[in-house]
C-alpha positions, -999 to +999 in steps of 0.1 A: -071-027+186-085-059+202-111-080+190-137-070+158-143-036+150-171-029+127-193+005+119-179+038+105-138+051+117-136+085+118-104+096+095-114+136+096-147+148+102-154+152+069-139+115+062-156+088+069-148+049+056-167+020+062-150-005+086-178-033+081-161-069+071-127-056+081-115-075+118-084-060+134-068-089+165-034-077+169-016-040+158+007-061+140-011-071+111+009-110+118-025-124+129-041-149+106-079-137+122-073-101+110-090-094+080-084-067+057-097-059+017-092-039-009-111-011+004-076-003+015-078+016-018-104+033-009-090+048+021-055+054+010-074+073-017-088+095+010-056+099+032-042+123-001-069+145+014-059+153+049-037+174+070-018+147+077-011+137+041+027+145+039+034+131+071+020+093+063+035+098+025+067+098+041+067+074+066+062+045+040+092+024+027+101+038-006+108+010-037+146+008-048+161+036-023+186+034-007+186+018+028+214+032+044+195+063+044+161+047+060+143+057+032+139+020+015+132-003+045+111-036+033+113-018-004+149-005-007+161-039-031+126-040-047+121-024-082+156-006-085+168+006-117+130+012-127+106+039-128+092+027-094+122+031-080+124+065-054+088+067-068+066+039-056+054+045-015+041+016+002+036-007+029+041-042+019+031-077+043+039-110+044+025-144+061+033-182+050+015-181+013+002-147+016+017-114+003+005-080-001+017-044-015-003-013-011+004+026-019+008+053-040+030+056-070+032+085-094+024+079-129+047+095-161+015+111-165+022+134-131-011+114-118-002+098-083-020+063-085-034+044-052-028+002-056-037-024-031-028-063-045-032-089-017-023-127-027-025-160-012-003-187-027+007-227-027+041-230-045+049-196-062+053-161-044+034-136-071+057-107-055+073-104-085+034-094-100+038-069-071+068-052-083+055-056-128+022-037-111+041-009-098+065-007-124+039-006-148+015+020-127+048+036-122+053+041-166+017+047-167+000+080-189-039+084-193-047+088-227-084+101-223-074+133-205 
């Protein structure tokens, strides 16, 4: 996906998300030009509702599993022994002074939960915020039901 890409993607017909502000250079992600924000959310909020669903749910590294099985990649020694662990699905990213988690995690509650944290950084890495947010997101039970 060279260069800047900026209107309306097409997810499904009956899904659109706004692509204004975000700039794709490289299919890597490793670019410092691309730009990305948490609209993520937005759309990973949307994905739940397609066809395609169950296949994207499983690609992502899962927190805490096991990675002899290819089920943990990036995540498999992140969050183990908590309730994120074989729970939390996402895709994390990493540049010099920036980090970033963003997926789906299913609540105590039952209620899956969509998260996106991005972070740039001088001296201390907030991934361990990363992992407290899922864990937390991860024990969490609306009260207000």
């Amino acid at each position: 996906m060279g260069g800047r890409h900026e209107g309306t993607a097409r997810l499904r017909v009956s899904h659109r998300f706004p692509t204004a502000g975000l700039r794709f250079v490289d299919g890597s992600g490793l670019a410092r030009a691309d730009r990305l924000t948490p609209q993520l959310a937005s759309l990973l909020d949307k994905v739940q509702r397609t066809s395609w669903w169950p296949i994207f749910r499983a690609a992502l590294p899962v927190a805490g599993a096991d990675p002899a099985r290819w089920t943990g990649g990036t995540l498999a020694s992140r969050m183990r022994g908590t309730a994120a662990a074989g729970n939390l699905r996402a895709k994390n990213g990493s540049l010099t002074r920036v980090t970033s988690l963003a997926g789906h995690v299913t609540g105590s509650d039952g209620r899956r939960y969509v998260f996106v944290m991005m972070s740039s950084y001088s001296v201390t890495s907030p991934r361990p915020v990363e992992d407290r947010l899922g864990v937390l997101l991860a024990r969490w039970r609306m009260t207000n039901r």
